[in-house]
Each structure stands twice: as C-alpha cells, then as structure tokens.
N, C-alpha and C positions, 0 to 999 in steps of 0.2 A: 382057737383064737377067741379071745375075749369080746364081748360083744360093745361096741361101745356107740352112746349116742353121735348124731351127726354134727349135731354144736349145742352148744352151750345153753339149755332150756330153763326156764322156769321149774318150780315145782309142777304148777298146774299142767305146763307144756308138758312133761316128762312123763306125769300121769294118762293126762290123754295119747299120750301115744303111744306106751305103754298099754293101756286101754284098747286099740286100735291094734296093737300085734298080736292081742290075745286072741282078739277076737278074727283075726285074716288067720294065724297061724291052723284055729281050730274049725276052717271052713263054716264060721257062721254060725255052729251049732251052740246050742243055746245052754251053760250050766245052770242058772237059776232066774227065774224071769218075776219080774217086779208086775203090777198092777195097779190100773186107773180105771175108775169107773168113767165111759166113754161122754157122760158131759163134762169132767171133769177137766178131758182131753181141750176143752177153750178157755182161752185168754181169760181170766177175770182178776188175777191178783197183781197187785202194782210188782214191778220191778225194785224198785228203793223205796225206802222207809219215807209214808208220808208225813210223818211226824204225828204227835199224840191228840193234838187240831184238829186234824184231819178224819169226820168218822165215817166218810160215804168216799164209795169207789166204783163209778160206772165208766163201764165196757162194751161197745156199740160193735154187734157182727150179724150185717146185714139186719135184719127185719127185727132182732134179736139182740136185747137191751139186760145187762146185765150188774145189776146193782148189790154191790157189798157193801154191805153197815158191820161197822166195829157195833161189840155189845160190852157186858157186863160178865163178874164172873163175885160172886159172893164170898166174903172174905171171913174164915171164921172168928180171926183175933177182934175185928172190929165190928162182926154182926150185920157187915154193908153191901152194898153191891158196890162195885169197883170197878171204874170204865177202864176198858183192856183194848190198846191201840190195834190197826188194820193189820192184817199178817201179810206179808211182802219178801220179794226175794224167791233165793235157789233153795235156802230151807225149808220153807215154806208148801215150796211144791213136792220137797222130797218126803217131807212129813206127811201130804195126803199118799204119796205113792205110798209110805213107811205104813198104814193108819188100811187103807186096801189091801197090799199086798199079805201082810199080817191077817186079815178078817179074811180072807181068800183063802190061806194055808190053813187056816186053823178050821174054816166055815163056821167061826163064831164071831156075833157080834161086838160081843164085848174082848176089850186088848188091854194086858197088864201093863202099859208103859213101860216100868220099872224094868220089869222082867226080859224085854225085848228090846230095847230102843237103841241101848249099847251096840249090842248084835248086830243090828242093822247099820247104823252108822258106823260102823267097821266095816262092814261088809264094802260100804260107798266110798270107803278109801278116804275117809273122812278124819281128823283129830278125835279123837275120844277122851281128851283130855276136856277137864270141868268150863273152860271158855263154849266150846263145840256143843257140848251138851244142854247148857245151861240155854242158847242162842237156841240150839233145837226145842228144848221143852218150851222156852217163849212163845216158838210160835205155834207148838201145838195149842197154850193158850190161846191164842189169837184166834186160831181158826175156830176152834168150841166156842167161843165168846161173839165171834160172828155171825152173820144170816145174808143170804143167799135169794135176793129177788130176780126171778127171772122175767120179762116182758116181750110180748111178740105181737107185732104188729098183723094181722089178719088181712086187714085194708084200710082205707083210711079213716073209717068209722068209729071201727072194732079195736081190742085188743084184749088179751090174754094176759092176766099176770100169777104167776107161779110163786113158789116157794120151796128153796132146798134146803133140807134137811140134814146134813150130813151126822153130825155129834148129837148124840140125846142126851148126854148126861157124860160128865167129867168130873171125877173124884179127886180133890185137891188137897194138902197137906203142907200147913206151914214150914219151912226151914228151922232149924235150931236156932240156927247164927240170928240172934237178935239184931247184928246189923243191916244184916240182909235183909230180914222178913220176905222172904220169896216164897211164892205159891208153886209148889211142884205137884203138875200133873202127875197123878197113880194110876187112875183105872181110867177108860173109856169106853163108853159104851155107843157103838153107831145106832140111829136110829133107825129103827126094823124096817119102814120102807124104803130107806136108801140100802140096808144089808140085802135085801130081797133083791134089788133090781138091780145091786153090783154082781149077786151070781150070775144074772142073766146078761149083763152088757159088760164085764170085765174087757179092759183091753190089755194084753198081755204087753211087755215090754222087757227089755234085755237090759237086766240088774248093772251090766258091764258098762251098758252105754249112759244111764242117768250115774253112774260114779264116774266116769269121765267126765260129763255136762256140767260136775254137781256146782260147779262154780262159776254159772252161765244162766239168769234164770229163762233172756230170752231164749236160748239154744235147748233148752228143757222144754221149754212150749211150742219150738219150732218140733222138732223130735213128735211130741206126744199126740200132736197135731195130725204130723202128716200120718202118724202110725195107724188111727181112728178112721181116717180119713181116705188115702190112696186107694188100698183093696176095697172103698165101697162105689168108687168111680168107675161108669160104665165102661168096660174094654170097647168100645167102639163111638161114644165120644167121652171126649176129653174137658174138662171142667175149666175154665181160667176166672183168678180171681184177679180181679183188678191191683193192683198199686194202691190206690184210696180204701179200697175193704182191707188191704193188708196194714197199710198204716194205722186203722180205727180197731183191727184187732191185738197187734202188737206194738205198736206205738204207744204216744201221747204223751212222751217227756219229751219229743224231739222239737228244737227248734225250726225245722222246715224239713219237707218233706224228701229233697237230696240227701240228707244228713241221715233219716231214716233209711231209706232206701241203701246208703251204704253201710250201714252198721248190721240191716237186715242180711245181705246177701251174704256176708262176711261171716253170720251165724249157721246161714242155712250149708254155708260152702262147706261149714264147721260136721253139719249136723250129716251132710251127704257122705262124709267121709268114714260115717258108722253106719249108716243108711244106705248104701250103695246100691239094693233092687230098686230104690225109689227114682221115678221117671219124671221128670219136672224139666223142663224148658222156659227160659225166661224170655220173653215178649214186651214190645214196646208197652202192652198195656197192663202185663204186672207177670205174674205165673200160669202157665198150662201143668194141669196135674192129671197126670196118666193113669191108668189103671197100673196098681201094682202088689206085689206080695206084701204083707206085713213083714215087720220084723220079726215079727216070733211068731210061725204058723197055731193056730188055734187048737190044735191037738197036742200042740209042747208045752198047754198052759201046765201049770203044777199045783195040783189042787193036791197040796200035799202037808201036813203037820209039819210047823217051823222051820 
C-alpha cells in the first residue's frame, strides 16, 4: 500500500517530516553527523537581514556580551576594501556548521569551497540551483568579513574582553558576468587557534536534523544549544533558565515578551520532536534543563575524509 502523507503539507512541512521518519524509522542511529565548535553552539547571529546600515550586532547571555561587527573584504577589480554587510539567517548557521564539519573530516584547516559546498548543500535537502548557492557563498562572505568580540563580566569592576577568530584568510575571485561583478568565495583557510580548539570542543550533531531545521534559523539555535548544553547539566540538579535570559538570548525582534514566548515554544516543540532524549520542563519562571544524552554520542563523531 502506498504510503501517503496525512494532509496536504508544505514543501518545508513534507521535508521535515520526512526528516523525522528517517530518523524514528532507523532507531536514532546516526548516518553522518555535522559539527559546531561548542561556542559556536550561542545565539550571536541576527535572525533577518539587518540591512547594509547596520554594522554591529550585540547579544546579551547572562554575564556574557557578545558583539559582531560586519568588516571588509578587498576587492581585486577596484584595488579597495569593501564593506560586506552582517551574515544573518538559517544560511548562515549552516555555512559555519558546512565550514567545521568539513575542517573535522578532513582535519585540515584550510576548505576548498568550490570543491565541497555543493555536496554539502545537497546533502541539507537544500536547492542547488545558482539562487541557493549564490545566497550561500554570501554569507560565507559575510562571516570572513566579520569579527567576533566576546565580553564577560567578572564583577562589577572587572571585565574580560576576548576575540574570535574563526576565518584567517579567504581566497576571492571575481565573476565573469561583468553585470554581476560578484566576489566568489574559493578557498578558506580557519585560523589555527580556532582549527586547534574545534578538534578539542567539536559538538557533533545529526546532518538529518539541521536539513530539516535548515529553514528555521531560531529552531537551528534552539537544536545546537540544547545539544552543547543538556549532557553537561549535573544529573542531580537541574539548571532553569529564566524567560528574560531566554528572551536576551534568542530574541530581540519581538515586540513584547508574550509574542516571544510563543514563537519560542512553538520552535523548541519543533526542535523536541528530533530531540526526543532531551528532558526540559517548562515553569512559570522560564525552562528546567535536565541532565540528558546528546544527540549524537561522542564516540559516533566521524573524523573521517569527506
């Protein structure tokens, strides 16, 4: 008997569930696991484009202040430097997953774009037609052309301010199409303290479920969040974060804090339904986060060539 859906879904809809039988059908187990380096795993990139205006983007979680600045990227035809807007969205995040995951199988720093990027975005159940791609390599621009200030309050005196490094260098090559003149990302190379300390804090993640997500960027940060997150929570207490720490980390488009509140839950309900050892309880005063398994045990990573 022919298998047919229950009503009439979206494409997205039909993906994700789709996504979600593969993954019940094969008890869990994991064919190819994607990777984040685990600071990665927080809030810091907007949701929607803040326009080309816009070149600062700070993200407040708890004592931890998290400042992104659009940068420059050198232009050969005009010999300039050329401001390159905030990277933003579900592409965005799937490009650093794309950008790790890649430097993890290979264990090299440097990633041929060209060579890989297709692949990948196939793999994500994604268009690979030249719209999809062109929208991806964007915002790999974006993200190299970026910087990464991290701030931590110590007490109220003190503070701490960091610096992430993620891209050391990106190989760019003009388009043909003189109407275009588009800069297409070629090579990239991560910068060796960020390649070093992704072998050591990689957080694995299940390739199936950010191609399900890929069209959600909060339910992408909700997912990669709690994955970093649940198994480091003590099994005998229980962590709650407040409603206001949740709002200041996944927020800050919403016009009042009910409107978040339901848009949040309705992601995570999303995100529970790939997530299902995840143990979370909601409480008047926001989330209890349980101790729980990862999604992808630590011994299934795949340190493996392409």
């Amino acid at each position: 008997m022919e298998n047919r859906l229950p009503f009439d879904m979206t494409p997205v809809q039909a993906k994700r569930f789709n996504g979600l039988v593969s993954i019940l059908q094969k008890g869990g187990e994991i064919e190819d696991a994607a990777f984040l380096h685990s600071v990665l795993c927080q809030t810091f990139l907007p949701y929607k484009d803040p326009g080309k205006d816009v070149r600062e983007y700070l993200k407040v979680q708890g004592h931890a202040h998290l400042l992104l600045k659009a940068g420059e990227l050198f232009n050969p035809r005009t010999k300039t430097f050329e401001p390159v807007p905030l990277p933003f969205g579900p592409k965005a995040r799937l490009v650093l997953a794309y950008i790790n995951t890649i430097a993890i199988r290979t264990q090299n720093p440097v990633i041929p774009v060209e060579d890989s990027l297709t692949a990948f975005v196939k793999k994500l159940g994604l268009d690979t037609g030249g719209k999809t791609i062109t929208a991806v390599k964007d915002q790999i621009n974006r993200l190299a052309a970026s910087t990464i200030r991290i701030g931590y309050s110590t007490s109220e005196d003190t503070a701490l301010t960091g610096k992430l490094d993620i891209i050391d260098s990106l190989e760019l090559w003009l388009s043909k199409d003189d109407k275009q003149k588009v800069m297409w990302p070629g090579t990239i190379k991560l910068s060796d303290k960020f390649h070093h300390s992704l072998m050591e804090h990689a957080i694995p993640l299940d390739e199936r479920v950010l191609a399900s997500l890929a069209n959600n960027a909060m339910a992408l940060d909700i997912y990669v969040w709690l994955a970093q997150r649940l198994h480091r929570i003590s099994a005998t207490k229980p962590q709650v974060i407040t409603w206001k720490a949740l709002e200041d980390q996944f927020g800050g488009t919403y016009s009042n804090s009910r409107k978040f509140r339901q848009n949040f839950r309705e992601r995570l309900q999303l995100v529970l339904k790939f997530y299902q050892d995840a143990k979370i309880e909601e409480t008047d005063r926001g989330l209890k986060l349980k101790n729980s398994p990862p999604p992808v045990q630590p011994e299934k990573k795949l340190f493996l060539p392409g």
